[in-house]
C-alpha atoms as a printed R data frame, in Angstrom:
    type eleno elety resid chain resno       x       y       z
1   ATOM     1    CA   UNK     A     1   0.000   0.000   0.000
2   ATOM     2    CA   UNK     A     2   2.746   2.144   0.805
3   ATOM     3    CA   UNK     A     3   4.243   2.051  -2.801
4   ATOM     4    CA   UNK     A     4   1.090   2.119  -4.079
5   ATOM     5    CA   UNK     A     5  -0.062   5.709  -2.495
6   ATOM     6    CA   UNK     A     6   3.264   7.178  -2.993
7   ATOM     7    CA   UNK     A     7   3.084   6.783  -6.846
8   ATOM     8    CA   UNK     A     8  -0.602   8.039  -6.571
9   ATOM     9    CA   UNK     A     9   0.697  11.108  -5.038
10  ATOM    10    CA   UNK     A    10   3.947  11.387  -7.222
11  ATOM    11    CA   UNK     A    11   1.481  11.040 -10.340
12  ATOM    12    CA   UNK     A    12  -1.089  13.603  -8.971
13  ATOM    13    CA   UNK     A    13   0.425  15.725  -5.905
14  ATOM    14    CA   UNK     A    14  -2.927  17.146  -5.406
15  ATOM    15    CA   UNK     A    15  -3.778  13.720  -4.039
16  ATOM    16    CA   UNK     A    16  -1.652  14.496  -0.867
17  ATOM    17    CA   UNK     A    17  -4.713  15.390   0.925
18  ATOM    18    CA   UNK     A    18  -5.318  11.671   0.961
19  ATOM    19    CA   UNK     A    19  -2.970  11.174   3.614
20  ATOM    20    CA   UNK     A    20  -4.702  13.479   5.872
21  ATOM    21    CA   UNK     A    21  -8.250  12.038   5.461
22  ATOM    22    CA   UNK     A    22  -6.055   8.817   6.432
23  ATOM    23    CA   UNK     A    23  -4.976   9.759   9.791
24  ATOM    24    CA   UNK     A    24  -8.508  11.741  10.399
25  ATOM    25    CA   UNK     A    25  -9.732   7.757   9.752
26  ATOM    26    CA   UNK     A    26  -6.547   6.453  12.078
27  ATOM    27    CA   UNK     A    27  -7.943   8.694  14.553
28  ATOM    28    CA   UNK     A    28 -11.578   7.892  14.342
29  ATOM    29    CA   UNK     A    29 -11.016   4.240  15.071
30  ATOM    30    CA   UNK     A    30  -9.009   5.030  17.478
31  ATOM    31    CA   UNK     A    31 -11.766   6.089  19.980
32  ATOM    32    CA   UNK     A    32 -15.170   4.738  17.914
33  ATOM    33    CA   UNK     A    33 -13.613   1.242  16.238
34  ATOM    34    CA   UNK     A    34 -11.084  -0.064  18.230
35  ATOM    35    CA   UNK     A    35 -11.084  -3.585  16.608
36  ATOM    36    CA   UNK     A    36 -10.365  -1.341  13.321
37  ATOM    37    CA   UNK     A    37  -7.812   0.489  14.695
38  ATOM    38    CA   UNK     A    38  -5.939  -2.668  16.543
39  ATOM    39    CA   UNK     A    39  -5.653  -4.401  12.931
40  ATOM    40    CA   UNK     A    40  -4.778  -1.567  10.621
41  ATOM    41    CA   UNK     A    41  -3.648   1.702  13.003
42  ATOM    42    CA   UNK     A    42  -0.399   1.362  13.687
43  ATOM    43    CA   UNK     A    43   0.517   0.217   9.688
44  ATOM    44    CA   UNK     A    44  -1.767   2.988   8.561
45  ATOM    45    CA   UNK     A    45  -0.143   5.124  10.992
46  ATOM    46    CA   UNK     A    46   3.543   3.441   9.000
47  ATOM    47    CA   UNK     A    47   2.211   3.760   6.096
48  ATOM    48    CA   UNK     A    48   1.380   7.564   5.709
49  ATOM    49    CA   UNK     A    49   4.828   8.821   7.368
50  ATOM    50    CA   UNK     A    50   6.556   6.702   5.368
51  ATOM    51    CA   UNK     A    51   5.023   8.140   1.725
52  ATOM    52    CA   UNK     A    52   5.657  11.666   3.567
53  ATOM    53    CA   UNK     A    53   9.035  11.480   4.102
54  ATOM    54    CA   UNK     A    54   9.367   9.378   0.744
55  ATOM    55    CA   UNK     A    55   7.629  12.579  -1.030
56  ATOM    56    CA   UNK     A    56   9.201  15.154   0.512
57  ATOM    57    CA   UNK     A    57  12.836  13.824  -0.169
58  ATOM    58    CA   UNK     A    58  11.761  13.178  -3.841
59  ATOM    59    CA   UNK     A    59  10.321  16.599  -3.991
60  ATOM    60    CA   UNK     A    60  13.533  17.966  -3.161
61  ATOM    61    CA   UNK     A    61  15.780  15.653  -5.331
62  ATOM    62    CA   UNK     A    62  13.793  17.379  -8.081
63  ATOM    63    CA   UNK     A    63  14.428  20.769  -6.624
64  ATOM    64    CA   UNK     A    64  17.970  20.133  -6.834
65  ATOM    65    CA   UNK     A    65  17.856  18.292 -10.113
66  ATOM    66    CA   UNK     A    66  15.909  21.153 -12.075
67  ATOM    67    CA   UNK     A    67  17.556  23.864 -10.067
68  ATOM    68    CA   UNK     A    68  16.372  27.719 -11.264
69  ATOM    69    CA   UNK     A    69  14.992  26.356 -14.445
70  ATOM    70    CA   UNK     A    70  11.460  26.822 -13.951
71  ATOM    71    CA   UNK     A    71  10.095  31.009 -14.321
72  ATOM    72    CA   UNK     A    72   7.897  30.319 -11.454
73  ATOM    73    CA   UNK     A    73   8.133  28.128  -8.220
74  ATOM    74    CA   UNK     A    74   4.674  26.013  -7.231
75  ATOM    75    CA   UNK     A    75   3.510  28.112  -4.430
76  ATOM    76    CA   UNK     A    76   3.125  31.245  -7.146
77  ATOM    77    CA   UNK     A    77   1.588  28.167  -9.639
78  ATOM    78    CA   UNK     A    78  -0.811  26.999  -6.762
79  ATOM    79    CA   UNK     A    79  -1.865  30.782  -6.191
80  ATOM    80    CA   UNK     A    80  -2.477  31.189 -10.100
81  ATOM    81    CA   UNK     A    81  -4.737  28.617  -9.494
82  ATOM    82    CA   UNK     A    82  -6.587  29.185  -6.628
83  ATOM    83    CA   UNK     A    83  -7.157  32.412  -8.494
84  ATOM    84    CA   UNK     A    84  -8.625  31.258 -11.510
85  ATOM    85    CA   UNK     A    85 -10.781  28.802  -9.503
86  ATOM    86    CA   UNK     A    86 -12.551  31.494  -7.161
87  ATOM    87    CA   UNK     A    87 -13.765  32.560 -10.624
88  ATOM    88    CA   UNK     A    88 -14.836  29.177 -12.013
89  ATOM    89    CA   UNK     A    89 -18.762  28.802 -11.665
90  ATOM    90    CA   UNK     A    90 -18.628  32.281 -10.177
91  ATOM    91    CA   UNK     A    91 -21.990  34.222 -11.443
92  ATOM    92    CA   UNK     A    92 -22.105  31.355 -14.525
93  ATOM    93    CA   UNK     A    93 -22.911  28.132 -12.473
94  ATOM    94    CA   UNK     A    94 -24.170  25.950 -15.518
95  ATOM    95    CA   UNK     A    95 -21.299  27.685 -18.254
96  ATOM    96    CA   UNK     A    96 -19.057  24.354 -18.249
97  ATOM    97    CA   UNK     A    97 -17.194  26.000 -20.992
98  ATOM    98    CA   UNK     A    98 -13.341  25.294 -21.275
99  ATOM    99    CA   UNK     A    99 -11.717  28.294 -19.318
100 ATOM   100    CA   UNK     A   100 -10.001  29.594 -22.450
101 ATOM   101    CA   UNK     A   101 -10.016  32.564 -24.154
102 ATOM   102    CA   UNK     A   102 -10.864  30.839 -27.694
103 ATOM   103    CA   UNK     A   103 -13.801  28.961 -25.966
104 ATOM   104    CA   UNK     A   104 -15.648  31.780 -23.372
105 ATOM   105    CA   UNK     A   105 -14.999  35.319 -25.272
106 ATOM   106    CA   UNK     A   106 -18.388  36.026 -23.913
107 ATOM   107    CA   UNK     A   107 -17.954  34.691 -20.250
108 ATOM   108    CA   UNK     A   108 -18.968  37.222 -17.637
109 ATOM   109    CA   UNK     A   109 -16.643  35.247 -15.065
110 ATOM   110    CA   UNK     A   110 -13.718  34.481 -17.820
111 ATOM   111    CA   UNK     A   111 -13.381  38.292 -18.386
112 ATOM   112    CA   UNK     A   112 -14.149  39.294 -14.278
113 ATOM   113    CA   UNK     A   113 -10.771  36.719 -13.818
114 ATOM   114    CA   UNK     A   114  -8.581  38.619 -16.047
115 ATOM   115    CA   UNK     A   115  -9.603  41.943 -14.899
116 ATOM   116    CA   UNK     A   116  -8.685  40.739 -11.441
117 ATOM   117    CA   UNK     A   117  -5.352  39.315 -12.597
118 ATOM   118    CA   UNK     A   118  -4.701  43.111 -14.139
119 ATOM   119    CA   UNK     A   119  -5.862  44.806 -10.934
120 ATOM   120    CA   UNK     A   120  -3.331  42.277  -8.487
121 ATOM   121    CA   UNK     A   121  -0.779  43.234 -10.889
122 ATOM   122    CA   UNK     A   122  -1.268  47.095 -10.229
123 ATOM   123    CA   UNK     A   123  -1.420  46.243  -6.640
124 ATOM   124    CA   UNK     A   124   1.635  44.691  -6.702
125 ATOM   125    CA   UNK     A   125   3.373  47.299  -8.076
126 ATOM   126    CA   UNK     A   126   1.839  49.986  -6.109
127 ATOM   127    CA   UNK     A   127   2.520  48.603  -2.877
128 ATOM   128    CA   UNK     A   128   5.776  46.613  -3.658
129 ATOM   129    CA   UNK     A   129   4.019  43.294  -2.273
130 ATOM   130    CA   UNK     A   130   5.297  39.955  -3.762
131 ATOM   131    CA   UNK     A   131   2.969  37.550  -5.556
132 ATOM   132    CA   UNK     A   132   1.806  35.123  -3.334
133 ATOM   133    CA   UNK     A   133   0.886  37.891  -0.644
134 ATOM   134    CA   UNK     A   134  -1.277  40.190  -3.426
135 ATOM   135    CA   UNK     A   135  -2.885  36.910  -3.991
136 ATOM   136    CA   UNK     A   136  -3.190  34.978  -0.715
137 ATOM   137    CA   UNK     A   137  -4.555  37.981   0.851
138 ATOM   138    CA   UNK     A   138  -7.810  38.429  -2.535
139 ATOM   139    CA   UNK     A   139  -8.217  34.638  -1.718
140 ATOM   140    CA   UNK     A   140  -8.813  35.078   1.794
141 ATOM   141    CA   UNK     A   141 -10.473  37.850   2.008
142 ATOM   142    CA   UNK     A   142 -13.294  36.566  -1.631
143 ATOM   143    CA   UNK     A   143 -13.921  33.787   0.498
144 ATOM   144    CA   UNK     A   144 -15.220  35.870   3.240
145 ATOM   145    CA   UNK     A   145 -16.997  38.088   1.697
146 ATOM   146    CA   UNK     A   146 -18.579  35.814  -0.743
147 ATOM   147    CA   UNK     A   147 -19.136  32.729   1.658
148 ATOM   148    CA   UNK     A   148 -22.515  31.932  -0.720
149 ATOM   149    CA   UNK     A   149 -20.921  31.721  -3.641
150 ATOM   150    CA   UNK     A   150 -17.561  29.814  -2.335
151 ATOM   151    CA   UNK     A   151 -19.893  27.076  -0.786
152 ATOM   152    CA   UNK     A   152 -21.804  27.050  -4.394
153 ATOM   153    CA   UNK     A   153 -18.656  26.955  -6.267
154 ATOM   154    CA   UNK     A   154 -17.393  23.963  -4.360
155 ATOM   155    CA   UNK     A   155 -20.714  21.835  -4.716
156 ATOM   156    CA   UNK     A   156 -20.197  22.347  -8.659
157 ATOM   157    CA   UNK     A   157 -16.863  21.876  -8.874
158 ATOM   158    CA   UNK     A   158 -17.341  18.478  -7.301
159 ATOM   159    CA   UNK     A   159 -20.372  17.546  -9.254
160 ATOM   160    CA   UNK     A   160 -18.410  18.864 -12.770
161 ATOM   161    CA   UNK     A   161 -15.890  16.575 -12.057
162 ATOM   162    CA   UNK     A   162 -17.802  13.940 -13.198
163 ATOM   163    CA   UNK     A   163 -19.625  15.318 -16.035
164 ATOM   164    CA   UNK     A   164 -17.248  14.885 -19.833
165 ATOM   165    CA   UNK     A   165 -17.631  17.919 -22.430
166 ATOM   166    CA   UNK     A   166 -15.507  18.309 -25.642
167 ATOM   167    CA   UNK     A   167 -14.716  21.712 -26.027
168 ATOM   168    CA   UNK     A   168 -12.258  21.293 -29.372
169 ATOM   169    CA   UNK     A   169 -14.715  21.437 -31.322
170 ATOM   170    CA   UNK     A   170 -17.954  23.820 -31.475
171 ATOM   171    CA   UNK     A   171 -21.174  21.785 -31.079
172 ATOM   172    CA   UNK     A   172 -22.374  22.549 -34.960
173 ATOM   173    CA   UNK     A   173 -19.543  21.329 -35.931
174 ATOM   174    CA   UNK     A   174 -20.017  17.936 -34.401
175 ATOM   175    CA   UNK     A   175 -19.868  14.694 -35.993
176 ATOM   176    CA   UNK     A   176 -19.437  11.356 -34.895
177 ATOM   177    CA   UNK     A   177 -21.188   8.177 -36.220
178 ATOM   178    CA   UNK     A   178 -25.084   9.272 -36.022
179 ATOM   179    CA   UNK     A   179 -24.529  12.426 -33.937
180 ATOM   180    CA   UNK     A   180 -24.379  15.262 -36.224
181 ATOM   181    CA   UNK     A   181 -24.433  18.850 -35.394
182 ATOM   182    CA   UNK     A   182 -25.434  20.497 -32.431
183 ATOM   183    CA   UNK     A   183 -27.896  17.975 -31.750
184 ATOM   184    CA   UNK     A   184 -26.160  15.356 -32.070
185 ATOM   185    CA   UNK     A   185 -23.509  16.873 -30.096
186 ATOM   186    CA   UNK     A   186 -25.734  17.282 -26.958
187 ATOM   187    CA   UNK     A   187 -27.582  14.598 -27.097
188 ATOM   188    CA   UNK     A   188 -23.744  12.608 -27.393
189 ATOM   189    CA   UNK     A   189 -23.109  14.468 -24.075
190 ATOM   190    CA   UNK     A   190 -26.331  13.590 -22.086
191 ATOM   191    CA   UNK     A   191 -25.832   9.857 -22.989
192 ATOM   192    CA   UNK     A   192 -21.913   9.790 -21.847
193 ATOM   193    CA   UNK     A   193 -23.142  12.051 -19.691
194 ATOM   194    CA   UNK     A   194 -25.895   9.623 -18.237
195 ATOM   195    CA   UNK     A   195 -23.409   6.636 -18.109
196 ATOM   196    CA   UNK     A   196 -21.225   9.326 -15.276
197 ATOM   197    CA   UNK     A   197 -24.260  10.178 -13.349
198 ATOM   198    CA   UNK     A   198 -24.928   5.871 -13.306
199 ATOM   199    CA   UNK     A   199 -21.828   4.826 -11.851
200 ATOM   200    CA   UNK     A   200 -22.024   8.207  -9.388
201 ATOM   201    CA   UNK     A   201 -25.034   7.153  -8.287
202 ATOM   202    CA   UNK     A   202 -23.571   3.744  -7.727
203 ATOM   203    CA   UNK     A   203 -20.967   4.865  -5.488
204 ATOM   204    CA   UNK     A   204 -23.068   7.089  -3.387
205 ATOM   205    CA   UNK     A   205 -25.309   4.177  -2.959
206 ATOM   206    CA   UNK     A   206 -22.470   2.307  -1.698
207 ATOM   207    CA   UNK     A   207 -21.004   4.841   1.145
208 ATOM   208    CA   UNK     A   208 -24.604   5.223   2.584
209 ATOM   209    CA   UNK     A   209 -25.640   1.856   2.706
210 ATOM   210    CA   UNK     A   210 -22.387   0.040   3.621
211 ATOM   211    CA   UNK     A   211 -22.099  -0.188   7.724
212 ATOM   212    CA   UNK     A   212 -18.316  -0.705   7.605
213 ATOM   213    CA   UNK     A   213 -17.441   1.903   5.435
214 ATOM   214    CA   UNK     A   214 -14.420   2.825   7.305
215 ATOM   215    CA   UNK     A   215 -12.749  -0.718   6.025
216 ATOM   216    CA   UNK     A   216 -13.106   1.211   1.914
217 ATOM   217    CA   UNK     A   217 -11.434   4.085   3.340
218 ATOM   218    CA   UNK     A   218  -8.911   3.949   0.162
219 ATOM   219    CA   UNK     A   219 -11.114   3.923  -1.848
220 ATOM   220    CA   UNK     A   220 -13.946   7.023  -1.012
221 ATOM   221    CA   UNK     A   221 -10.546   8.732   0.573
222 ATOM   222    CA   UNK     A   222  -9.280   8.735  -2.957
223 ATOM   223    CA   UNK     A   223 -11.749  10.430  -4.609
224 ATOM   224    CA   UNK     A   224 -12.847  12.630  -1.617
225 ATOM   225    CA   UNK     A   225  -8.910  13.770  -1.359
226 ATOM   226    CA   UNK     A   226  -9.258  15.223  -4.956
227 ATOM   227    CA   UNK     A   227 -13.011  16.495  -4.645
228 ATOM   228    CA   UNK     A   228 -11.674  18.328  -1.916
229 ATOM   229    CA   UNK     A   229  -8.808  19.898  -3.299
230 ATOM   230    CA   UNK     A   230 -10.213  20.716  -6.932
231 ATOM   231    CA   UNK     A   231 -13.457  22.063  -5.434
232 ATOM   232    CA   UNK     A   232 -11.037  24.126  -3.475
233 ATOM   233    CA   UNK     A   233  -8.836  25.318  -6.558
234 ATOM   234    CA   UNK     A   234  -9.924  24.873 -10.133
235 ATOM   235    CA   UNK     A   235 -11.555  21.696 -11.683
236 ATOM   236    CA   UNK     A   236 -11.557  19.853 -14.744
237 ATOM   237    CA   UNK     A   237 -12.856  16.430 -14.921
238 ATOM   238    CA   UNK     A   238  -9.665  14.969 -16.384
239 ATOM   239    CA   UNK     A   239  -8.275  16.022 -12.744
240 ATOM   240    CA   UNK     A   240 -10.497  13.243 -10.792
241 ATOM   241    CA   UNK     A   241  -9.302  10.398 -13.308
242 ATOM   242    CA   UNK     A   242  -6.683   8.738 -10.640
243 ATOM   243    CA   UNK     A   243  -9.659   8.134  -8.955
244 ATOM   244    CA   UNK     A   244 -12.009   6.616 -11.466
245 ATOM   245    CA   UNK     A   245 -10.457   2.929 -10.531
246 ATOM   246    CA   UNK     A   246 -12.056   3.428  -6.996
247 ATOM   247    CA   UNK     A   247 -14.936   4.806  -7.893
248 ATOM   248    CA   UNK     A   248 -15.843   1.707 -10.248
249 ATOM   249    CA   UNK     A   249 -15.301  -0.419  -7.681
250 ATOM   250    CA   UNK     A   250 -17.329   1.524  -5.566
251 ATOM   251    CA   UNK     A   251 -19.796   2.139  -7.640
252 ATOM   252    CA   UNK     A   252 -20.266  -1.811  -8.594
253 ATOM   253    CA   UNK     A   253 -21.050  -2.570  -5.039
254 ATOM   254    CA   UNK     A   254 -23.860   0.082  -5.028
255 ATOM   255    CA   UNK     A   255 -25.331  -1.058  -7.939
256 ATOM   256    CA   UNK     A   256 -25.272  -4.577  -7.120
257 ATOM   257    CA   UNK     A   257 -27.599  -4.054  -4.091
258 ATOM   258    CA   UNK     A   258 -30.252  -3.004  -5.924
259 ATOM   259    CA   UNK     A   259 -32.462  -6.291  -6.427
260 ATOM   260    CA   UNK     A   260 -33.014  -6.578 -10.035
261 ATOM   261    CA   UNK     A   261 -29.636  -5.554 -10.844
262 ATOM   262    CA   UNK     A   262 -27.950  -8.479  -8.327
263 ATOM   263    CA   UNK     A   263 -30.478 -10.552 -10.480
264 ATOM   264    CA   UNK     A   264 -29.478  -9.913 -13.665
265 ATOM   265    CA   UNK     A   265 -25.379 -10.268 -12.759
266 ATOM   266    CA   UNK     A   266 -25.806 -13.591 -10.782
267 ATOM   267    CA   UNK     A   267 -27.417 -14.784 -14.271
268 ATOM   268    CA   UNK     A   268 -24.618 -13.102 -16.369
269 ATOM   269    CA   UNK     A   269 -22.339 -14.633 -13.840
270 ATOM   270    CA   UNK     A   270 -24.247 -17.913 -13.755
271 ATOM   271    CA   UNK     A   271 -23.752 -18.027 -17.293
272 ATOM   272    CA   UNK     A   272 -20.320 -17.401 -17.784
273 ATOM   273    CA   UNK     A   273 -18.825 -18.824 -15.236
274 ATOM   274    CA   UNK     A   274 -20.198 -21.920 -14.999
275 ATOM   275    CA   UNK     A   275 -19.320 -24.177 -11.691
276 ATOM   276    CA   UNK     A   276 -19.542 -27.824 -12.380
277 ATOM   277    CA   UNK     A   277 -21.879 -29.908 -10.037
278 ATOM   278    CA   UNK     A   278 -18.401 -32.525 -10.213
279 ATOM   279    CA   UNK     A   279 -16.015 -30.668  -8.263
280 ATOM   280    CA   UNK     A   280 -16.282 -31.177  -5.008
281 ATOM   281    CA   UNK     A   281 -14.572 -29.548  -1.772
């Protein structure tokens, strides 16, 4: 597991949240599932200092490997995008446009972002402030003043990270197969579209039905590490696909609770994997 998180995080560092949730779970067995906590605690407890350490020495192998050839350093990368986010879904909630110039000329919110980044630029001049403190301090202070439509942006953030678009092409211009034009485009969409919503649905049956949830943690901690920081930032739904594995699993155990749906599969399974009456145990 150890190896297996690390490379998670090395592959998408915006995952590192996930070790968090895992000692918020370490410390929830610890007083409400002791038998949980007796098994897996301490390892878990291993586990998640040991990918730390791992990731911060790596981290700074590649510090000292690249050296100054980067123009910018993450932190002033992480603000860009924290900016751009507290602008994504602002006063356009349903405009899942591509946040490009090319794609939203018309966007009320696209434009509102880059007057913003023009005005933080002024204000960095003017008061001789670097970067991440011009920035940090229009973060903080948005998400008080605006506490409606932070909470609102983070509720579709999370739900737009499951729905697909394809923005390189305009919707008239659509073909594929039998979907043809605008149309065809959309009603392309809703059907991929519907397929997402399925297996969501799937998966949320599975966290509120299952009593020992706490025993999946990997796998809801997975995609709840990278709701949490992409609601929090900026999303796009390629940004959730680490997750994807865990959320089919997930969702498969939802689904198959429904009754006519464990039906079907022990029929399918029934049928294809046949167990002769010969064998015996």
């Amino acid at each position: 597991m150890t190896l297996g998180i690390l490379f998670l995080i090395l592959n998408r560092p915006n995952a590192m949240l996930l070790l968090g949730l895992g000692f918020v779970v370490i410390l929830y067995s610890f007083f409400r599932n002791k038998s949980f906590f007796s098994i897996y605690g301490k390892k878990m407890g291993i586990t998640f200092l040991s990918v730390g350490v791992l990731g911060f020495c790596i981290l700074q192998l590649t510090k000292n490997i690249t050296g100054n050839k980067s123009a910018t350093n993450q932190d002033t990368l992480l603000y860009y995008v924290m900016h751009e986010g507290r602008f994504q879904f602002r006063e356009e909630p349903f405009d899942f446009r591509y946040w490009s110039t090319s794609t939203r000329p018309d966007s009320k919110d696209f434009n509102d972002w880059k007057k913003s980044i023009q005005h933080l630029s002024v204000d960095m001049k003017t008061t001789n402030r670097s970067y991440s403190e011009v920035y940090k301090e229009f973060l903080v202070d948005d998400a008080v003043r605006h506490p409606f439509w932070f909470t609102r942006q983070f509720l579709i953030k999370c739900g737009y990270g499951h729905l697909y678009f394809i923005n390189s092409i305009q919707p008239e211009n659509f073909s594929m197969g039998p979907f043809k034009g605008a149309f065809g485009y959309w009603m392309f969409m809703f059907i991929i579209n519907c397929v997402n919503l399925i297996i969501l649905a799937g998966a949320l049956i599975f966290v509120f039905k299952e009593k020992e949830l706490i025993r999946y943690w990997i796998f809801w901690g997975i995609v709840l590490s990278l709701l949490i920081f992409h609601g929090l930032t900026y999303m796009e739904p390629r940004y959730i696909f680490p997750s994807r594995v865990a959320l089919y699993l997930m969702s498969a155990a939802g689904l198959y609770r429904i009754q006519w749906i464990q039906k079907n599969v022990n029929k399918m399974t029934a049928f294809m994997f046949p167990v002769s009456n010969s064998i015996t145990v």
